[in-house]
C-alpha positions as CSV (number, residue, x, y, z in Angstrom):
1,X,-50.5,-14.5,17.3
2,X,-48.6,-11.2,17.5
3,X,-46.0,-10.8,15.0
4,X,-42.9,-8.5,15.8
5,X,-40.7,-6.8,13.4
6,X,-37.2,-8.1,12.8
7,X,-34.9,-5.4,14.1
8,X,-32.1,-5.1,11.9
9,X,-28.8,-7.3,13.3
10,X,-26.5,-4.2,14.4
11,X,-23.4,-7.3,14.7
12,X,-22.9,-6.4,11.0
13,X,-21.2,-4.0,8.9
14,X,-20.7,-3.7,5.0
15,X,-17.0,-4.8,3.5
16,X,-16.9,-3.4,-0.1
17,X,-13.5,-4.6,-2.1
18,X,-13.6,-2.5,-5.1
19,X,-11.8,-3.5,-8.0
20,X,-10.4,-2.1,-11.1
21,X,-10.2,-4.2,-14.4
22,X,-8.2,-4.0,-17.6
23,X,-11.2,-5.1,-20.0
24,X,-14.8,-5.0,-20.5
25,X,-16.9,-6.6,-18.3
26,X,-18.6,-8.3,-20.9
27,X,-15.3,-9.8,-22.5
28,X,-14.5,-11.2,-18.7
29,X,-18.2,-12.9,-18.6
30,X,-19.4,-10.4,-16.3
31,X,-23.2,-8.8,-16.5
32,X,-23.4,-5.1,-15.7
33,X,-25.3,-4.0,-12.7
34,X,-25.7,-6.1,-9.5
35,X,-26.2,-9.5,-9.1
36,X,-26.6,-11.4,-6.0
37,X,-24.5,-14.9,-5.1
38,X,-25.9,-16.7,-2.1
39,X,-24.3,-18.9,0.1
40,X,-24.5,-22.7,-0.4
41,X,-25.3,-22.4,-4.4
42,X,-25.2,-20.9,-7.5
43,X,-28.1,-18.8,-7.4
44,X,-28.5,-15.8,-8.4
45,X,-30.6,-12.6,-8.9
46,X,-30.9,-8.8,-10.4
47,X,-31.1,-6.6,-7.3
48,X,-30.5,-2.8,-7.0
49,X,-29.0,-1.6,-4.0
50,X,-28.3,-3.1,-0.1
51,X,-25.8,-5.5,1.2
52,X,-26.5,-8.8,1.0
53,X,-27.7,-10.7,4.4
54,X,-26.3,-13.8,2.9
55,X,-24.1,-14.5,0.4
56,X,-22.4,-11.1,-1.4
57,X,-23.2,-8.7,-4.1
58,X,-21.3,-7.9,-7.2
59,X,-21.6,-4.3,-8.9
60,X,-20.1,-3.9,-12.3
61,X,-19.9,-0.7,-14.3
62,X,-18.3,-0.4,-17.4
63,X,-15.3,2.7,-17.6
64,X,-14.4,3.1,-21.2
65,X,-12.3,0.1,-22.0
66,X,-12.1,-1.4,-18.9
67,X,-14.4,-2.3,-16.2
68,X,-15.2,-1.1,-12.3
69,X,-16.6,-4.2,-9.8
70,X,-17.8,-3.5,-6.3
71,X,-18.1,-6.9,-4.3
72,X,-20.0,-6.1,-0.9
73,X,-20.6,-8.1,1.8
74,X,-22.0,-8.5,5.3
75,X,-19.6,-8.8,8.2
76,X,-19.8,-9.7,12.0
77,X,-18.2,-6.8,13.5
78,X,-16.8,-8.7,16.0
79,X,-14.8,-9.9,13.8
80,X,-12.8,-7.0,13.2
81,X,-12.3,-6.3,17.1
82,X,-10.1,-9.1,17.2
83,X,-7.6,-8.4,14.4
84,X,-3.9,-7.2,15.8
85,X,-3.0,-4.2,14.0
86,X,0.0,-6.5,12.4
87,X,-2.4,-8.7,10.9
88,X,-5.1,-6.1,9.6
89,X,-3.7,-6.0,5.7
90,X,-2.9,-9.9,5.6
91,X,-7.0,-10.6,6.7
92,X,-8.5,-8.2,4.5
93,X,-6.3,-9.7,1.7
94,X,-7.4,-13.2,2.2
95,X,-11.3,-12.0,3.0
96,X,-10.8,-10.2,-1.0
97,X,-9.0,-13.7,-2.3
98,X,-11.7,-15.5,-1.5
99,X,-14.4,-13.4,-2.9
100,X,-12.4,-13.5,-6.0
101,X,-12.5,-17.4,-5.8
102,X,-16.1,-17.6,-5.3
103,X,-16.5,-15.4,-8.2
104,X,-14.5,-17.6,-10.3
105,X,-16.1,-20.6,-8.9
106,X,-19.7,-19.3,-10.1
107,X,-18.9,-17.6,-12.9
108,X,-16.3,-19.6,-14.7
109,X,-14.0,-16.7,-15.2
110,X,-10.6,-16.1,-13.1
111,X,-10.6,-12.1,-12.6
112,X,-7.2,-11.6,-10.7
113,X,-5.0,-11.3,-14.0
114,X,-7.6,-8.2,-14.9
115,X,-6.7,-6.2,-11.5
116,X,-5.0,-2.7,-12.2
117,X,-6.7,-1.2,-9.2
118,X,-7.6,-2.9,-5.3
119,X,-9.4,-0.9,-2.5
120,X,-11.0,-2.1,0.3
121,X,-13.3,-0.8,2.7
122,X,-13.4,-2.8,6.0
123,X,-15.9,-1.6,9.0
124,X,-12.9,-0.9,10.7
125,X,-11.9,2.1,8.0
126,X,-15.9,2.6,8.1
127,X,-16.3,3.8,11.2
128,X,-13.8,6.2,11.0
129,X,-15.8,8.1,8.2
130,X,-19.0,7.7,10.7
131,X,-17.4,7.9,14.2
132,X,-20.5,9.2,15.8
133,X,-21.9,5.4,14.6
134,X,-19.4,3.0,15.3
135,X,-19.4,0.9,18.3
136,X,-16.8,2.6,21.3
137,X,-14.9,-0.5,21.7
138,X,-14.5,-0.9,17.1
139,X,-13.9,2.8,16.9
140,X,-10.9,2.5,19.1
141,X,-9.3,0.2,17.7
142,X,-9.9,1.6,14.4
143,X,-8.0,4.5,15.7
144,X,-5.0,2.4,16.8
145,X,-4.7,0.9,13.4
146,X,-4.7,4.4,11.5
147,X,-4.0,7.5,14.3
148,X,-4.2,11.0,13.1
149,X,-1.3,11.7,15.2
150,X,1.5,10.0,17.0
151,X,3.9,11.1,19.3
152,X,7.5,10.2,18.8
153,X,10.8,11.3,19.8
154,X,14.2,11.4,17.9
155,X,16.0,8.4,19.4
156,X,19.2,8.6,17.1
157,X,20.2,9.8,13.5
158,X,22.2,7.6,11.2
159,X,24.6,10.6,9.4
160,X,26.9,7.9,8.1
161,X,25.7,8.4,4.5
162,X,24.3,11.4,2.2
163,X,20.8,10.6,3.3
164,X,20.5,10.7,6.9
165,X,18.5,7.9,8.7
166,X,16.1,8.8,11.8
167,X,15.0,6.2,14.0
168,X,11.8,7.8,15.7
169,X,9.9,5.9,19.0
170,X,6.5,6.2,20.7
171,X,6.7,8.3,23.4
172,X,3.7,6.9,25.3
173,X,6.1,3.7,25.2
174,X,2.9,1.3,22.9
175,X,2.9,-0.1,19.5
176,X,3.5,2.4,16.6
177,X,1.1,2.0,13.7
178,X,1.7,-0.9,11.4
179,X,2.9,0.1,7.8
180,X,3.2,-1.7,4.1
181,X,6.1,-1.4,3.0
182,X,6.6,1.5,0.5
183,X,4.5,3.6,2.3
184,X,5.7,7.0,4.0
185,X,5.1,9.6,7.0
186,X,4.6,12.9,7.9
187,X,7.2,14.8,10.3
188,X,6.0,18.5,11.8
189,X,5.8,20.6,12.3
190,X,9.5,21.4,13.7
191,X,11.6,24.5,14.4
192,X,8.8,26.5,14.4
193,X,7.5,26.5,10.6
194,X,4.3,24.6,10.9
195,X,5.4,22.8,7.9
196,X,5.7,18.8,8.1
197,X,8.2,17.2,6.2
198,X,7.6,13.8,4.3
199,X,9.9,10.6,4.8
200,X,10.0,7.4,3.5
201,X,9.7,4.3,5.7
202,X,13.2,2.4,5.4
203,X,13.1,-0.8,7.9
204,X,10.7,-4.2,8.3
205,X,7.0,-3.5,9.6
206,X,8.3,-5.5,12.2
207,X,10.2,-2.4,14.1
208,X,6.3,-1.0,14.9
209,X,5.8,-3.6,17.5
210,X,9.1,-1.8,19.2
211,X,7.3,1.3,19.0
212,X,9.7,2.5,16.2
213,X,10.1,3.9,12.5
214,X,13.0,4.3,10.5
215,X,12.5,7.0,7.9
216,X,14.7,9.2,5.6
217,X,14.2,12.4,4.1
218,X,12.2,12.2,0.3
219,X,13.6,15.6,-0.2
220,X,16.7,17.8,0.6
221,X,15.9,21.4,1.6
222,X,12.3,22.6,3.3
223,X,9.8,25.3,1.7
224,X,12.2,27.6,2.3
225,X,15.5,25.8,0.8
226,X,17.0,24.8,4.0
227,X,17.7,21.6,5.3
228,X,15.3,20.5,8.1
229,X,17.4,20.3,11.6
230,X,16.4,17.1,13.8
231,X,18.1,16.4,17.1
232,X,18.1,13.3,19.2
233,X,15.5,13.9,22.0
234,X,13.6,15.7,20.1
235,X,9.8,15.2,20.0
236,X,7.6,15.2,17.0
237,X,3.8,14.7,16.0
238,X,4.5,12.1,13.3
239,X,1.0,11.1,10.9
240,X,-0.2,7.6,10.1
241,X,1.5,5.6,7.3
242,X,0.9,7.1,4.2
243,X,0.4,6.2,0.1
244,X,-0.5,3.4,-1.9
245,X,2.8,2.3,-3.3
246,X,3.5,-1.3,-2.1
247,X,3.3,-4.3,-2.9
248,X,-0.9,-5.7,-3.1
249,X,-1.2,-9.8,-3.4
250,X,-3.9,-9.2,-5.4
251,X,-3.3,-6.8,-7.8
252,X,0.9,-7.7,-8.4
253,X,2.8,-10.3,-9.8
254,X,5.2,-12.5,-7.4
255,X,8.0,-11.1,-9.2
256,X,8.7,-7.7,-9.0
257,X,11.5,-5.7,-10.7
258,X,12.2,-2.2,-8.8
259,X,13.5,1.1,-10.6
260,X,14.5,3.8,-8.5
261,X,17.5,6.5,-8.2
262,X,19.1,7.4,-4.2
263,X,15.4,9.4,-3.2
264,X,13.3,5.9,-3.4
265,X,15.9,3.7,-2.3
266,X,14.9,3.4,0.8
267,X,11.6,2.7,0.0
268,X,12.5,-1.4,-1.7
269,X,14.8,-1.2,1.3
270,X,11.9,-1.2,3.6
271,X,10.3,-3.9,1.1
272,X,13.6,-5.9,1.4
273,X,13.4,-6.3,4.7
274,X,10.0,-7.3,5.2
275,X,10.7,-10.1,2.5
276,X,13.6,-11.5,4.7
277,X,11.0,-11.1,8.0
278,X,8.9,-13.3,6.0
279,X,6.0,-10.5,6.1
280,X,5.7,-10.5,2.7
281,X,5.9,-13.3,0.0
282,X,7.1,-12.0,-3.2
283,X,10.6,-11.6,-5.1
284,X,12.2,-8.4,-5.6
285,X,14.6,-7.3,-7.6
286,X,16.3,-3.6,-7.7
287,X,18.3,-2.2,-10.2
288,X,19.8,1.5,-9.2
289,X,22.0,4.1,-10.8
290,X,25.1,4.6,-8.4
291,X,26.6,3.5,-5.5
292,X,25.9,6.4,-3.4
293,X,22.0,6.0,-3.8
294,X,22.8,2.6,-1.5
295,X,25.8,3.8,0.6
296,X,23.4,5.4,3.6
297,X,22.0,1.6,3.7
298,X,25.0,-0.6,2.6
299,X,25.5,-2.4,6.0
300,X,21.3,-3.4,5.8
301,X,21.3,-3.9,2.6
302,X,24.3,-6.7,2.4
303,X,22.9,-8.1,6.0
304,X,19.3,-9.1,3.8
305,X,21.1,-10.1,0.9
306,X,22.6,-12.4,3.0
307,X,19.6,-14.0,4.6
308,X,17.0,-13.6,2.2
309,X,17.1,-15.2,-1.4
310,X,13.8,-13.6,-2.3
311,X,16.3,-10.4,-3.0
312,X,18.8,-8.8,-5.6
313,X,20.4,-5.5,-5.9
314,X,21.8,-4.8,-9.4
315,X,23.5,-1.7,-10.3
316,X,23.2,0.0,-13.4
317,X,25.7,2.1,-15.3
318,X,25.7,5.6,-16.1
319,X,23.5,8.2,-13.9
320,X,19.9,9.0,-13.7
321,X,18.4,9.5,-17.1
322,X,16.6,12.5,-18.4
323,X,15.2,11.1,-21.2
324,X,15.4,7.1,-21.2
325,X,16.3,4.5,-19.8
326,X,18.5,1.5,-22.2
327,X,15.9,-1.3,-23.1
328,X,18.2,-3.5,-23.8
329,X,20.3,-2.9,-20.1
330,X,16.9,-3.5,-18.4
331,X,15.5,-6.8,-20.6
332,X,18.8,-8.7,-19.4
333,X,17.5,-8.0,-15.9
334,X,13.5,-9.1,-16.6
335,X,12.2,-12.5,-15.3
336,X,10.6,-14.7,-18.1
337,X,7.5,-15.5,-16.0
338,X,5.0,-12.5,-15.3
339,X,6.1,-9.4,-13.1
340,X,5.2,-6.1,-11.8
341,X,7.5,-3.2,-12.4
342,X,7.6,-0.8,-9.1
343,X,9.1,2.9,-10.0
344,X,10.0,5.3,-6.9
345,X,12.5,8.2,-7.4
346,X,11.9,11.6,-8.6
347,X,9.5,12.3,-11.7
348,X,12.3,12.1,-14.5
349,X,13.3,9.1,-13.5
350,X,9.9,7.5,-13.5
351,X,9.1,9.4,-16.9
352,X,11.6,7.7,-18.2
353,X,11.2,4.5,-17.2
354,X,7.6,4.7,-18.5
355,X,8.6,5.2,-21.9
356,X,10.8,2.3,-21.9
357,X,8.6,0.4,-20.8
358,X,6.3,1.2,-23.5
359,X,9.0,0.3,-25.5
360,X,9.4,-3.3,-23.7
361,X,5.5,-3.5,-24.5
362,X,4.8,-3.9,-20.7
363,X,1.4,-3.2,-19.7
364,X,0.8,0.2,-17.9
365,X,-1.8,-1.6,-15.1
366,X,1.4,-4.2,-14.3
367,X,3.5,-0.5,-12.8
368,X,3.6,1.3,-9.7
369,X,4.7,4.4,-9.6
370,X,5.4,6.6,-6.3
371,X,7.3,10.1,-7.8
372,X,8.7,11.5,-4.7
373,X,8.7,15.1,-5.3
374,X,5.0,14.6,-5.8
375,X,4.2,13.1,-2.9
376,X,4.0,16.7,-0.6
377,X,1.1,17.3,-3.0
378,X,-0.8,13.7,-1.9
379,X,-0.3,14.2,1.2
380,X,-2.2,17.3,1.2
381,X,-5.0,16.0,-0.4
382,X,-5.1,12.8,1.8
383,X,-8.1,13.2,3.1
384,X,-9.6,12.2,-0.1
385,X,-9.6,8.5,0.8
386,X,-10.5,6.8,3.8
387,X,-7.7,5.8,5.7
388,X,-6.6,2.4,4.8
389,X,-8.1,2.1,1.8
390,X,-5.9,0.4,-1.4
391,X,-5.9,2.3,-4.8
């Protein structure tokens, strides 16, 4: 009888959900290096290196007092061909969830309240680090997921407040990328510099499947201290959605309380509105500085408030700190079960609000922070990560 060799299955693909924990892995019952869980049982093995065909591995490495996990896994690609762009983040959220329960299920230990840190590779973001591999038909829609550029024109600009509002649409008249909320673009180059400008993302994901962003300026003035000069019409390369600051099931508490002065407003507005499009299931609460940081958004901001209980807006005397913000004004303002604190605004602002929270005894891994006069400087080294991926 002539035996023939078993050609490896080129259906699947790794998935690697890489996980950052706030102790020890042998305090959370973990044993370092890999071990292998099968499918249907409990068993389990030492094994260096390789995806599992069955089941998934778990890679733990310690990292001073905390702890680093890689959970890999072996995926139809198929799969992943099928996914609407509007439904990417949601699956891959689940697909980690359940992982986590597995875990918890073998190893008698409940790892979610450890997370500080979340990124996942799919084959999807995969294949764009290996094009020349991928599949054709995968690679595509990889690529329609996270674009290096898109086309979009100026459609109108909102000038009613200090900030002003663009409204940008695909030119080619299809679906613009989908976004998390929080996240921001890249505009340029225009009137000639070469230079593009970064803006936050300020309306519901839901606006992509119109072909259309909102944005608003992060900063006032371009390298060379002018303001940047948009006209309706006008047609811009625009990048993919950009940064890690939004809101992660698996990593954040339900409740979240959001600090931020009139540069990251628009960023919880863009949050806010895809709470009251029921894309996201969490409750926010923002407490600002001054009326003006809301005024550009007043009309959107009162229309949520309106229709979506999962929202507040809470002002908060006096201006923008430079050295700290009241405890006591913020502890009136924080819920009594478990939350996440989100900071976005310039890097005084989120100085500050670091130290109180120190103050408040809040654990650093429980806060976001997105300093916007930064965030030229991460864009630049963007490249760094593979598109997609959660930090």
């Amino acid at each position: 009888m002539t035996h023939r060799s078993k050609k490896p299955d080129d259906r699947l693909s790794e998935l690697t959900i890489r996980l950052t924990l706030d102790a020890p892995a042998e305090t959370l019952g973990l044993a370092d290096g890999y071990q292998r869980f099968f499918d249907g049982g409990a068993k389990q093995k030492k094994h260096r290196g390789g995806a599992a065909e069955s089941g998934f591995l778990l890679d733990c490495r310690a990292a001073g007092d905390a702890c680093l996990c890689e959970i890999r896994a072996a995926r139809d690609l198929r799969e992943w061909e099928k996914i609407p762009p509007a439904d990417y983040f949601r699956y891959t959220e689940a697909l980690a969830a359940g992982y986590l329960l597995r875990l918890r299920q073998r190893l008698k230990t409940d790892l979610r309240p450890h997370i500080t840190g979340v990124a996942v590779e799919t084959p999807l973001t995969a294949c764009l680090r290996r094009p020349e591999e991928a599949p054709p038909s995968l690679l595509r829609h990889a690529r329609k997921l996270f674009p290096e550029r898109q086309d979009m024109r100026v459609t109108a600009i909102n000038e009613s407040g200090s900030v002003p509002v663009l409204t940008l649409q695909k030119t080619d008249g299809f679906t613009a990328a989908w976004f998390r909320p929080g996240q921001y673009i890249l505009l340029g180059p225009q009137n000639g510099t070469g230079t593009a400008e970064p803006f936050l993302l300020c309306a519901s994901p839901a606006l992509t499947r119109e072909g259309k962003y909102e944005a608003a300026p992060l900063r006032q003035g371009g390298p060379d201290g002018a303001d940047p000069v948009y006209t309706v019409g006008e047609e811009l390369p625009v990048s993919a959605p950009l940064g890690d600051f939004y809101y992660d099931g698996l990593r954040d508490r339900r409740a979240v309380i959001g600090i931020t002065d009139r540069y990251g407003i628009a960023a919880f507005l863009s949050m806010a509105a895809s709470l009251r499009d029921g894309l996201e299931q969490f409750r926010l609460t923002v407490l600002y500085f001054s009326a003006e940081e809301v005024q550009p958004f007043a009309e959107e901001w009162e229309s949520i408030r309106r229709e979506c209980g999962r929202v507040r807006l809470i002002p908060l005397k006096g201006t923008v700190p430079e050295t700290a913000l009241d405890a006591a004004a913020l502890r009136q303002w924080l819920p009594h079960e478990a939350y996440s604190v989100f900071l976005c605004g310039e890097s005084s602002l989120c100085r500050a609000a670091l130290r109180t929270l120190d103050v408040l005894k809040l654990p650093r891994g429980a806060v976001r922070v997105c300093a916007v006069d930064r965030l030229p400087e991460a864009a630049a080294a963007r490249n760094d990560s593979p598109p997609g991926e959660r930090i």
